[in-house]
C-alpha positions as CSV (number, residue, x, y, z in Angstrom):
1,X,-7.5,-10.8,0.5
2,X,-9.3,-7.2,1.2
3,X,-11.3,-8.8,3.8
4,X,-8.4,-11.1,5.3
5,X,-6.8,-7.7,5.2
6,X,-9.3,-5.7,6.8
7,X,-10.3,-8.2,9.8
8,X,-6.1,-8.3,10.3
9,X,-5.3,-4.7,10.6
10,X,-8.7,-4.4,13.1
11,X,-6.3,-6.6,15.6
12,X,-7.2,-8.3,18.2
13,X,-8.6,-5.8,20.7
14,X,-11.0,-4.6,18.4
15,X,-11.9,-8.5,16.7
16,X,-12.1,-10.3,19.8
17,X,-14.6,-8.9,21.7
18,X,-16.6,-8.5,18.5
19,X,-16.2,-11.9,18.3
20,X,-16.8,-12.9,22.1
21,X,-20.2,-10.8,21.8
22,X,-21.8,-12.8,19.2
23,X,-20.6,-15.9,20.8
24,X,-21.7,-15.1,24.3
25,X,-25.3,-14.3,22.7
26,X,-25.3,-17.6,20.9
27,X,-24.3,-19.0,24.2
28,X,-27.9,-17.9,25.9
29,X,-25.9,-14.5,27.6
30,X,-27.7,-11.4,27.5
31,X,-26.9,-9.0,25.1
32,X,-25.7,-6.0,27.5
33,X,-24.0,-8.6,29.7
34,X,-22.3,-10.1,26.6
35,X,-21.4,-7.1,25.4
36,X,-19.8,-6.0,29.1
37,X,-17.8,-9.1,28.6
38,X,-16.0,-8.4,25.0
39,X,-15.4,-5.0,26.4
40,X,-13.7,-5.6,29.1
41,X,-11.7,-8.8,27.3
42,X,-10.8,-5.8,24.6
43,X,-9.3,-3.7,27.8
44,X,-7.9,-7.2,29.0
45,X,-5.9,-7.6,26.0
46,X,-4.9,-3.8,25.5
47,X,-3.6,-4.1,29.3
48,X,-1.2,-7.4,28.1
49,X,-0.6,-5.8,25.4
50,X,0.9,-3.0,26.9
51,X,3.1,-4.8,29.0
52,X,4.5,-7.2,26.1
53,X,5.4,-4.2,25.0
54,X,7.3,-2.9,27.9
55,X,8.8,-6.8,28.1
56,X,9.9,-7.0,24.3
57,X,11.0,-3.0,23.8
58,X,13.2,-3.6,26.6
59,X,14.5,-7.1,26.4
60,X,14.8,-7.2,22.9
61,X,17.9,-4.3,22.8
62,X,19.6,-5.8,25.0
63,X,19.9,-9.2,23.8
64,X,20.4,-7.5,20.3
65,X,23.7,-5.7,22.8
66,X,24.7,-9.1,23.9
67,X,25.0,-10.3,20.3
68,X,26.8,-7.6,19.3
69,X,29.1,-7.2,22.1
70,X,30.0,-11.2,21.7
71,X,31.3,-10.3,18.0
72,X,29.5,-13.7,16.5
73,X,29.6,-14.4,13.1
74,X,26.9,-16.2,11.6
75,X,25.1,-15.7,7.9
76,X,21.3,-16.8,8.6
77,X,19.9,-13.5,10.7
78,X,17.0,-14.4,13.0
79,X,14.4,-11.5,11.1
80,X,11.8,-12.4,14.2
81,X,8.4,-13.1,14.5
82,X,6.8,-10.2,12.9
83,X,8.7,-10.4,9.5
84,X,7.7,-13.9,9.7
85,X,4.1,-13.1,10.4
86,X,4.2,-10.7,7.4
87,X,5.6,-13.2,5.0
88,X,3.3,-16.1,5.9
89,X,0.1,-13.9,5.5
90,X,1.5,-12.6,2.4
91,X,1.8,-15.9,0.9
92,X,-0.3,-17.9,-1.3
93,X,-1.1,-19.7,1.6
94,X,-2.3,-16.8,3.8
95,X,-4.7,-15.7,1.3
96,X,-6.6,-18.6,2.3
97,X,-5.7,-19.4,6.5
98,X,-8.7,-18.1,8.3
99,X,-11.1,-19.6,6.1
100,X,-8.8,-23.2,6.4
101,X,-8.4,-22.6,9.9
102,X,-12.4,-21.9,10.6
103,X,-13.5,-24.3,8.6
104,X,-11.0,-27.0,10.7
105,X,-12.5,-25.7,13.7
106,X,-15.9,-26.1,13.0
107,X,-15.1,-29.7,11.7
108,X,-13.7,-30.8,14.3
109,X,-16.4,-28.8,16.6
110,X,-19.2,-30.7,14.8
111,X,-17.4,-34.6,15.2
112,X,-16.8,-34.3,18.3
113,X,-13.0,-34.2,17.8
114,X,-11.9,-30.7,19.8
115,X,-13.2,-28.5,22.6
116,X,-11.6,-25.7,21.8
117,X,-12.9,-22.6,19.9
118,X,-10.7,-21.3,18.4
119,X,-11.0,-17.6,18.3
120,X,-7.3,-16.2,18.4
121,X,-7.3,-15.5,14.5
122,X,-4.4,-13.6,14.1
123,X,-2.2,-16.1,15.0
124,X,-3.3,-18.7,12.6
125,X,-0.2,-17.0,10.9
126,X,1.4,-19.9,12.1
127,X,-0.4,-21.9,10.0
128,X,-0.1,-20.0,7.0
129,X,3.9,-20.4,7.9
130,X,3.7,-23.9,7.8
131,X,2.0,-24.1,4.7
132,X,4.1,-21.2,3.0
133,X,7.6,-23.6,3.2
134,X,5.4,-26.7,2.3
135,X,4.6,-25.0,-0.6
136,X,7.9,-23.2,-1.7
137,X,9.1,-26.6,-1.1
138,X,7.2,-29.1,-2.9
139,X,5.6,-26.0,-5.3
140,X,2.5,-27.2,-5.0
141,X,-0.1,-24.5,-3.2
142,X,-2.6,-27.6,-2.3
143,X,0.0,-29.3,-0.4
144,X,0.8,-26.1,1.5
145,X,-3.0,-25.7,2.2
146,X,-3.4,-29.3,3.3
147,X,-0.2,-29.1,5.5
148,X,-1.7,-25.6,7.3
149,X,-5.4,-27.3,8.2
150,X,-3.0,-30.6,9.3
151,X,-1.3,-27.9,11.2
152,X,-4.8,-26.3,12.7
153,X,-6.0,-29.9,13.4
154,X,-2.9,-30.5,15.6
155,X,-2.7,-27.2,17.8
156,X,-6.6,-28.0,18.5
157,X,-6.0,-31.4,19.4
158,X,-2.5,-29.7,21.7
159,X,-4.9,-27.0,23.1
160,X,-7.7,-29.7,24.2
161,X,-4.9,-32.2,26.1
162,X,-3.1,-29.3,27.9
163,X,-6.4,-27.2,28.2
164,X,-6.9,-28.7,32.6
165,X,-3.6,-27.8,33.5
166,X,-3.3,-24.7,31.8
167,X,-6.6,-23.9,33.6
168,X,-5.2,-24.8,37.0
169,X,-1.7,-23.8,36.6
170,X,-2.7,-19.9,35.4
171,X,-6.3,-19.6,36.9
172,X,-7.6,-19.2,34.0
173,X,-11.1,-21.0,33.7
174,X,-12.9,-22.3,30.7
175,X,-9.3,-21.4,28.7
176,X,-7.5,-23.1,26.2
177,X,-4.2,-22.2,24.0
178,X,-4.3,-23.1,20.7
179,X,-1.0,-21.3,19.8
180,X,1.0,-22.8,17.2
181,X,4.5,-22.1,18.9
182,X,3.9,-22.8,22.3
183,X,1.9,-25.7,21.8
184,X,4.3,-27.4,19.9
185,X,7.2,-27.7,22.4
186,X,4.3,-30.4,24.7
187,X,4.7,-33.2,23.1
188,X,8.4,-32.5,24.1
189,X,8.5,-31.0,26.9
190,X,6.0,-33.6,28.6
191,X,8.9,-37.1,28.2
192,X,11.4,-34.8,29.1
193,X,10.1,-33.6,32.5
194,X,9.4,-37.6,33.2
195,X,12.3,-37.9,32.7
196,X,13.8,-35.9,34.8
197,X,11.3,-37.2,37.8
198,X,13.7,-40.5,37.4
199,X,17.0,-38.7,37.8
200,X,18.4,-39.1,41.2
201,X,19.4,-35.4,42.5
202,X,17.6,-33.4,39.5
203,X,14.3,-35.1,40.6
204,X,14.5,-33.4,44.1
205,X,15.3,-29.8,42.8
206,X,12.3,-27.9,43.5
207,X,12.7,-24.2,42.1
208,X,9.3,-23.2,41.8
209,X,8.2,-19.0,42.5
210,X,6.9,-20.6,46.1
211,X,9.7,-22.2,46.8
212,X,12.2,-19.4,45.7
213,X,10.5,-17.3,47.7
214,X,10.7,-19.4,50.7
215,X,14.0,-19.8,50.7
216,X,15.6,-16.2,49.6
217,X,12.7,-14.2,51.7
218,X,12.0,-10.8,49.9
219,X,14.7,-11.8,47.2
220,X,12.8,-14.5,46.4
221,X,9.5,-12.1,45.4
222,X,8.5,-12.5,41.8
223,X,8.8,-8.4,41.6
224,X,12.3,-8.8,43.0
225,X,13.5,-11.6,41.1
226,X,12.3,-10.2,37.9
227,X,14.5,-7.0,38.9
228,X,17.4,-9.1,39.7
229,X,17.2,-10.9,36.5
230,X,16.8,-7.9,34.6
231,X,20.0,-6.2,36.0
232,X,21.9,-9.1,35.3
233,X,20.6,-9.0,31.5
234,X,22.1,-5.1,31.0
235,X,25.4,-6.6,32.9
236,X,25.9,-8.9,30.4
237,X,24.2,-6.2,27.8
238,X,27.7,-3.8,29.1
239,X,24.5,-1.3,29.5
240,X,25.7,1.3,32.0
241,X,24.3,1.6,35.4
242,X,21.3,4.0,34.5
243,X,19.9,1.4,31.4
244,X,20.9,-1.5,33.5
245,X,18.9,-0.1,36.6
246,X,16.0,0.8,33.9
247,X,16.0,-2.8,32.6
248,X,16.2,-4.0,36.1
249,X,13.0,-2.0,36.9
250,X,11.2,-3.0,33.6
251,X,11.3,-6.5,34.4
252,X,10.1,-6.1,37.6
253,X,7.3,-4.0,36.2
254,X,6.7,-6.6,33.6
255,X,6.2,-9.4,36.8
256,X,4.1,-7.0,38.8
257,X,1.6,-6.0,35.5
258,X,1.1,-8.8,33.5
259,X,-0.9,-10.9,36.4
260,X,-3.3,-8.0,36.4
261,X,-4.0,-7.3,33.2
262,X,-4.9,-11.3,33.4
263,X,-7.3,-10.7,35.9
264,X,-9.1,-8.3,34.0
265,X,-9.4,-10.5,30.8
266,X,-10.6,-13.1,33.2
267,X,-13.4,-10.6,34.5
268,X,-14.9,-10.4,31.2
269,X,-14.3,-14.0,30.1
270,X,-16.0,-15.7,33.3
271,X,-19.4,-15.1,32.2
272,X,-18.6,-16.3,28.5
273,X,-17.2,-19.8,30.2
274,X,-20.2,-19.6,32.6
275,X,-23.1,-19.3,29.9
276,X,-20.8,-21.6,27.7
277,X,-21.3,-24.4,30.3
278,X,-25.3,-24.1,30.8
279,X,-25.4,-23.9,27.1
280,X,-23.2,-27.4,27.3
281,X,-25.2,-28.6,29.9
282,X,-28.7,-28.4,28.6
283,X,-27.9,-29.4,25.3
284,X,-25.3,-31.8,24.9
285,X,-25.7,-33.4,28.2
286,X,-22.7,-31.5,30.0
287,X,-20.1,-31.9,27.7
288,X,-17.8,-28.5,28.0
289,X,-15.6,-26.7,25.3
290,X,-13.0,-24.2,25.7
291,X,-12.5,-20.7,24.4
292,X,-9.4,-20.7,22.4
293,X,-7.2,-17.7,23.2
294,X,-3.4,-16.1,22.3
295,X,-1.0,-18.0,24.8
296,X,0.0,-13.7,25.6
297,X,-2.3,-14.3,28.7
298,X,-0.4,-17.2,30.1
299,X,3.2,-15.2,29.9
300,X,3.2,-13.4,32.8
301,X,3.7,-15.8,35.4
302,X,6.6,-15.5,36.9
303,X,7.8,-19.1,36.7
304,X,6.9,-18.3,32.7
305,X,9.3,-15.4,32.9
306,X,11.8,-16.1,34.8
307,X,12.8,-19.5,32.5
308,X,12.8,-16.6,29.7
309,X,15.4,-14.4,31.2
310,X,17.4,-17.3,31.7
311,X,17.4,-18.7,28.3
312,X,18.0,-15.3,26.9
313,X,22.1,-15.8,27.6
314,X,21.5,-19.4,27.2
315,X,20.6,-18.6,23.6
316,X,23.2,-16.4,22.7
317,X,25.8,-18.8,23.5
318,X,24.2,-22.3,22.6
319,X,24.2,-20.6,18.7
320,X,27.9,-20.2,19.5
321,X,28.9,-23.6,20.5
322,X,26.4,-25.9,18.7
323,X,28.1,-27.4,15.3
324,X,25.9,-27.0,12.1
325,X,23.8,-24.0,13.4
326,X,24.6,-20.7,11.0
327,X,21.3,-18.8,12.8
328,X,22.1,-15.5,14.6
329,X,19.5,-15.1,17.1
330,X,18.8,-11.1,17.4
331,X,15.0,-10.6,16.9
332,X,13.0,-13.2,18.1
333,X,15.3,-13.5,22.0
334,X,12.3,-11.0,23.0
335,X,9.7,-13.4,22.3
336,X,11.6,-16.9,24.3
337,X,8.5,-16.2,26.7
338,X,6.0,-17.5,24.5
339,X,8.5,-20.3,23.4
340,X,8.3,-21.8,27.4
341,X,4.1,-20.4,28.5
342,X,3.4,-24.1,28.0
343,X,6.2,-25.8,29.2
344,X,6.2,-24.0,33.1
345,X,2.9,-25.7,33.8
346,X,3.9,-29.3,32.7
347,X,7.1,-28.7,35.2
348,X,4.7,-27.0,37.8
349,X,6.2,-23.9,37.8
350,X,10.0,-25.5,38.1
351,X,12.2,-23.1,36.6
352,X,15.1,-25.0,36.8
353,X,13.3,-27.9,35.0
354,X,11.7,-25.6,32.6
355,X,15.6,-23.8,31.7
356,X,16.9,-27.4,31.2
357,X,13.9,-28.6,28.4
358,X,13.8,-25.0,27.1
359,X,17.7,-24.9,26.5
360,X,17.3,-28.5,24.8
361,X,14.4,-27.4,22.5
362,X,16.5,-24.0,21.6
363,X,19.8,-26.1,20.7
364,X,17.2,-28.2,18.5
365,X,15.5,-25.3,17.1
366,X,18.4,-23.3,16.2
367,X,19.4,-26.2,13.7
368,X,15.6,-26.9,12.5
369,X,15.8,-23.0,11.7
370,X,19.3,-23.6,10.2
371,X,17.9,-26.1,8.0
372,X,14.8,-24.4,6.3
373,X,16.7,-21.4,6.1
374,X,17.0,-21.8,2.6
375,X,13.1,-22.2,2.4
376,X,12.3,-19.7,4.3
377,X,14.3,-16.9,2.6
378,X,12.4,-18.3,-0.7
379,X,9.0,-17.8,1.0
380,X,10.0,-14.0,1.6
381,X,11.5,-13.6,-1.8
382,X,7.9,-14.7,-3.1
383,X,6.1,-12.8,-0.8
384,X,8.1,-9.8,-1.5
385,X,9.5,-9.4,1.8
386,X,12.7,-6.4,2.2
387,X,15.4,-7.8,3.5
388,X,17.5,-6.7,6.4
389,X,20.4,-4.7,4.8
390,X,23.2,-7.3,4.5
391,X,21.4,-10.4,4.8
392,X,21.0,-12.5,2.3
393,X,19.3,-15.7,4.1
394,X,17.0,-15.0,7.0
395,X,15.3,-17.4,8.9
396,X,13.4,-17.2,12.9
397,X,13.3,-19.0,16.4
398,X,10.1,-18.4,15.9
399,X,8.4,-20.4,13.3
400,X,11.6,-20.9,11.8
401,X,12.9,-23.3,14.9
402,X,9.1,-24.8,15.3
403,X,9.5,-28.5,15.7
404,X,5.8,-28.8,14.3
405,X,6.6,-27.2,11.2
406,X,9.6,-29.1,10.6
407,X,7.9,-32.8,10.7
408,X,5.0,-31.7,8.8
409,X,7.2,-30.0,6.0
410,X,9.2,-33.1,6.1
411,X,6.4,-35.0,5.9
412,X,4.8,-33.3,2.8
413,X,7.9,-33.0,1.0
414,X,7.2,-37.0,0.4
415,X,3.9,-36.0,-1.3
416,X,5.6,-33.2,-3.7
């Protein structure tokens, strides 16, 4: 646990371009080139960072405002992704996920059965999730483990079959995203959007940034349209007209940054894919893999974004008017982003499209969440976790609403 600990608190900008060094000299790179190349990912990753940041410390208060201001009653309080994070490394389970997760990769790796390299450990949190209800449920720690590499296995396999459009889509080369919340809503997302091709009227909508743009001029600017959107977040917030504006301008920001900070992960990472293809090429007879990373890089498109502020409202009042759900959404409306980074590419950047699937899989999750509630307020209690004052079940959009998670804790509640 010291060492799980240790790697953990080093984060990710410190980790990963460790970790992209010694896999860029393995590769054939040269050391001072490799080492260029983690740098500057490391900077990449501070950059995103930074603008999450300005994204979730400014969206989160005010959907937190719109909750409060709609007076709605409900006793399972969406704790967000961090508290869930915390409980599912702090779990039997997460004692034991990077090894599990690793040891999947390799696996899989060495028969052939993924592409992807996995190198995003942090969030195999996900997988420690999955395999913390699994084994609160069925009280059976081997179960949970077996149900967190099932989990691993899956997002690899997810990550490997998205991997070519994610590539195209966000110009990002050589890239998969392994994430265990955004890759779980393509397996949904992908009938739903073919189904929507067959629907007379909905099938000619076209709503992508290109098309907005077109058609609204300078209103129609990502930058603008992230400012408009923003303002109409601290209307509905009540903000007043100086936090509205700032909102308004911090969404615009978010739009304008998180592209660039992109491009400067892609800097370093380039040489990485190219060294990782000659290596592929003279020894395996041109097969290719793909470097797995956090699906942060692929959130700030603007077709990503857009869907997000959207659903944000959407949200608030589908866990209104949706019978059965007892979840308050409050800290995971910031990270909605990440929930739709995988479903904007399958609908080519269609944000109406990608607001219809992402409202369908948020009226879903909310009663997923619902129903392992009660599961997930045991996994804090036995992973110590303090409580919000004046909740006494908690619960998340994000793992808590993960379609994933669900099937496979269904799934291993047979074997308990």
């Amino acid at each position: 646990m010291s060492i799980i600990k240790f790697i953990l608190d080093l984060g990710a900008v410190v980790m990963l371009p460790i970790i992209i060094f010694i896999l860029a000299v393995i590769l054939g790179e040269k050391p001072g080139k490799a080492f260029r190349a983690g740098v500057t990912i490391g900077i990449g990753f501070i950059g995103i960072n930074l603008v999450i940041g300005l994204l979730v410390n400014n969206l989160g208060p005010a959907a937190k405002a719109m909750v409060e201001n709609m007076g709605i009653k409900l006793n399972v309080i969406d704790v967000g992704w961090p508290a869930a994070a915390a409980i599912a490394f702090a779990s039997q389970v997460g004692a034991f996920v990077i090894p599990i997760g690793l040891a999947v990769n390799i696996l899989m790796l060495a028969f052939g059965l993924t592409k992807t390299v996995n190198v995003d450990l942090w969030n195999f949190w996900h997988f420690a999730f999955t395999g913390a209800l699994v084994a609160a449920a069925t009280k059976s720690l081997t179960l949970g483990m077996v149900a967190a590499a099932i989990n691993a296995a899956i997002v690899l396999k997810l990550g490997d079959w998205t991997a070519p459009m994610i590539q195209e889509f966000y110009g990002i080369p050589g890239i998969s995203l392994p994430h265990g919340f955004s890759a779980a809503y393509v397996p949904i997302a992908i009938p739903l959007n073919k189904l929507m091709d067959k629907i007379p009227g909905i099938n000619k909508i076209e709503a992508n940034p290109d098309e907005i743009s077109k058609k609204f001029g300078v209103f129609g600017e990502p930058v603008i349209m992230g400012l408009i959107l923003g303002i109409i977040l601290g209307l509905l917030a009540k903000y007043d007209a100086k936090a509205t504006l700032n909102l308004g301008m911090s969404m615009a920001g978010v739009m304008f940054l998180m592209p660039r900070m992109v491009k400067i992960l892609m800097e370093g990472l380039i040489p990485v894919s190219e060294a990782a293809k000659n290596f592929m090429q003279k020894r395996f007879a041109g097969k290719e893999f793909y470097i797995g990373l956090d699906s942060a890089v692929s959130i700030g498109h603007p077709a990503a974004i857009a869907t997000a502020l959207i659903l944000v409202p959407i949200t608030i009042l589908l866990a209104v008017i949706i019978p059965g759900n007892r979840v308050l959404p409050f800290g995971d409306l910031a990270t909605i982003p990440f929930m739709v980074a995988m479903v904007a590419p399958i609908c080519r950047g269609n944000v109406f499209r990608s607001v219809i699937i992402g409202a369908i899989v948020i009226a879903v999750g909310l009663l997923i969440a619902t129903n392992v509630s009660p599961l997930h307020t045991q996994a804090a209690i036995d992973a110590s976790f303090k409580f919000p004052e004046g909740a006494s079940m908690i619960s998340s959009i994000c793992d808590g609403a993960n379609p994933l998670t669900w099937i496979l804790l269904q799934i291993m509640k047979i074997f308990g």
